[in-house]
C-alpha positions, 0 to 999 in steps of 0.5 A, a space after each residue: 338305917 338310911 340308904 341312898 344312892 349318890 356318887 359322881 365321876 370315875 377317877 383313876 388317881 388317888 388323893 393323899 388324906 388332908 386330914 391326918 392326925 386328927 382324932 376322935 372327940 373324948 365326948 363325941 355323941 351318938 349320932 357321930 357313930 355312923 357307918 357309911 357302907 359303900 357297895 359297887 355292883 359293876 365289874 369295874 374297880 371304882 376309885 374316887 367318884 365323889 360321894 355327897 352326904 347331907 346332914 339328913 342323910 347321915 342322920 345327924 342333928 340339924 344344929 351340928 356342923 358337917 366341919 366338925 366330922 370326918 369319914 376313915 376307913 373302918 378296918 385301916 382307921 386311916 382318915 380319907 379326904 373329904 370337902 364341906 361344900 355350901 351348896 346354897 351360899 347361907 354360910 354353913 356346909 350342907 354337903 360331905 364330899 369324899 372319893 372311896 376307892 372300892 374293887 369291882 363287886 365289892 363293899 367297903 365301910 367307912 366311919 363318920 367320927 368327930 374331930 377334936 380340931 377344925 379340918 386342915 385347909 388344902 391351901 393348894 387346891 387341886 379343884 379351883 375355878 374363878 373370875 379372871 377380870 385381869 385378862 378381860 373377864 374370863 371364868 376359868 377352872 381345873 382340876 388335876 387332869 384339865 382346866 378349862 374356861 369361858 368369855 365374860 361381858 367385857 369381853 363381848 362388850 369390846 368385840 361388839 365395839 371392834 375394840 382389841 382384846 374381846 372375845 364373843 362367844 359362849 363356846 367352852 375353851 379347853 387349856 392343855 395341862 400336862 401337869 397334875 398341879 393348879 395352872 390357872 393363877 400361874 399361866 394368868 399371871 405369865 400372860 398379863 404380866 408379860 413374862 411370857 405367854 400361856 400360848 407356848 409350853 415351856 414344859 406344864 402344857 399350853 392354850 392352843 385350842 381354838 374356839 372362836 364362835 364354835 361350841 368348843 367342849 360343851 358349849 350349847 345351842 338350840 336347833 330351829 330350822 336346821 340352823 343352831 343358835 346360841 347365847 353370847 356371853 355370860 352376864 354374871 358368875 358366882 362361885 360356889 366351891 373350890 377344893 381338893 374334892 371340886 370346884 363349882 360355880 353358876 354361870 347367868 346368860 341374858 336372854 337370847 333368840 332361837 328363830 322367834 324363840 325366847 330362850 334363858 339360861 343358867 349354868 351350873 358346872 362342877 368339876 371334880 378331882 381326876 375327872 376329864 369331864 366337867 359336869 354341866 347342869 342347865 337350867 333353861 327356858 323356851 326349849 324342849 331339847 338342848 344341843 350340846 356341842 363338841 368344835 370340829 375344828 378341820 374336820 379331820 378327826 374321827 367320830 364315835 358315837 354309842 346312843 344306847 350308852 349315850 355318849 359321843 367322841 372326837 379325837 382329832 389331829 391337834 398341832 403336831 399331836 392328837 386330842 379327843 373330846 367327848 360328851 356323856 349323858 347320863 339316864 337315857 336323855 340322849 335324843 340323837 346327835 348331828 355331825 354339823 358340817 358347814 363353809 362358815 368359820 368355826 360353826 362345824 360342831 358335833 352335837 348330842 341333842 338331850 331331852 329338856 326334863 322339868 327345865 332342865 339338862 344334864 350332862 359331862 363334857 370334856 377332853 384328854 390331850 395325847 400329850 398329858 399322857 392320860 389316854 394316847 389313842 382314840 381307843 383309849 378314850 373311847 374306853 374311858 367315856 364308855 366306863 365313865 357312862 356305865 358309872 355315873 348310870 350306875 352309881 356307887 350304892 350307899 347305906 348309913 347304918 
């Protein structure tokens, strides 16, 4: 019996099953017959946090491919949708993705069966990111709740050279979806093709979020001197994996100063299915402690912080509407924040110091707009990031029998 721990991200939505109709294989073996026990010890209904399985932890062989499995529930038989990521891009799926739904203080089983046919591809998937070398070189990504993007070399390239449609900064742009289906391809096209304009809502939402030289949501900086300082624009990109689970790429930043200090970095960021946040995971070089920053905009908006839960808020005022941003840091990293206020342009940011551990830092950062209609009121975000701290700090239990 192996036992592991391994879920991400609470989500309140549920997924219709991608992989209805198939069945199980007449001369499956042994090691397909495995069952995954999925125990949550909160008081809190758990749905759709992302559960990753290996080869290793299923106990299968090493020359068996993941694609040929699927998970189902034990007692209904009813397929759940799952994803086969290729996490270190050598061709073969590495990780098993799924989201079970499980009540508060309960256990749920689920089966691994063989399938007798290759999985159905999602043509429409729900989790997506890419480059966008159409509109300068953007790298943009979505999911059902959220989209989000950020500024490439050309695009830096072009400011620097006082050049029409550049973009400097390292910030985190948030797009304002109101729609569960992907935007990103349609928006894009609306905009490069003069067909319209992403920066008016004709009823999916719109990109009314300014970032400028801010962090805008989740954007990082290293303090030096009780001054900030941050990269410029991301040099290179490389997606890992898009989906009806997650999407996920790596974003390389060239080397950059902090007062004297030689910092490099590499992000990795995911974002799954009905999560607000992305997950951003750092590689960095040059610093002990990593600032995570949330734009401020006017600074007319109203912070909320809870160290000991080790999270932070913003919900502001936002044309004509209201909107809130947050930053959650998972495993007591949070090593204090700073409200930032300062006269030069778009530089007042919130900030979540986080503790660098063996060159690296973890951390989800993301928003919700009043008018999606997924949380109205501050209070309501609040309690959505408060929840979303005490799941990814206690995660689902999972046991392979």
């Amino acid at each position: 019996m192996i036992r592991i721990f391994r879920a991400l991200h609470a989500f309140p939505l549920i997924l219709c099953s991608l992989l209805s109709g198939l069945f199980i294989s007449c001369g499956q073996s042994d090691t397909a017959r495995k069952i995954i026990v999925v125990e949550n010890l909160l008081d809190l209904d758990r749905s759709f946090e992302t559960i990753e399985l290996t080869k290793e932890s299923l106990g299968l062989d090493m020359q068996d491919k993941l694609e040929n499995f699927g998970i189902r529930d034990r007692v209904s038989q009813a397929s759940v949708t799952t994803q086969y990521m290729d996490s270190d891009s050598d061709g073969l799926a590495d990780i098993l993705l799924f989201q079970p739904v499980v009540d508060a203080m309960a256990t749920r089983e689920f089966e691994l069966f063989g399938l007798t046919s290759g999985v159905k591809e999602d043509t429409l998937h729900a989790c997506y990111s890419r480059f966008v070398p159409e509109r300068t070189d953007d790298y943009a990504w979505e999911n059902n709740r959220v989209a989000f993007r950020t500024y490439g070399p050309t695009a830096q390239n072009l400011k620097e050279e006082g050049k029409p449609g550049g973009t400097l900064s390292s910030g985190i742009d948030a797009w304002l979806k109101k729609i569960d289906y992907p935007i990103i391809n349609k928006w894009y096209e609306k905009e490069t093709t003069d067909k319209g304009s992403y920066h008016e809502d004709t009823g999916e939402g719109l990109d009314n979020f300014h970032v400028g030289a801010s962090r805008g949501i989740g954007g990082t900086a290293v303090k030096r001197n009780a001054a900030y300082y941050f990269s410029k624009n991301f040099t290179s990109w490389r997606t890992i994996a898009t989906g009806p689970i997650r999407t996920s790429f790596i974003l390389d930043y060239a080397g950059w100063d902090a007062a004297g200090n030689e910092i490099k970095e590499e992000k990795h960021i995911s974002l799954d299915y009905g999560s607000n946040l992305s997950k951003f995971e750092i590689s960095i070089q040059g610093v002990d402690t990593l600032s995570v920053g949330l734009t401020l905009h006017e600074n007319d908006g109203e912070t909320t912080i809870n160290e000991q839960e080790g999270w932070l808020s913003y919900w502001q005022p936002h044309e004509e509407s209201e909107l809130g941003s947050g930053i959650v840091v998972p495993g007591g990293s949070l090593d204090g924040y700073e409200k930032y206020v300062t006269e030069e342009k778009d530089l007042s940011n919130l900030y979540a110091h986080i503790k660098v551990k063996e060159g690296k830092v973890s951390y989800y950062a993301g928003f919700a707009w009043k008018e999606s209609v997924q949380y109205e009121t501050k209070e309501e975000w609040v309690q959505y990031l408060t929840q979303f701290a005490r799941r990814i700090n206690t995660p689902l239990s999972i046991t392979i029998k």
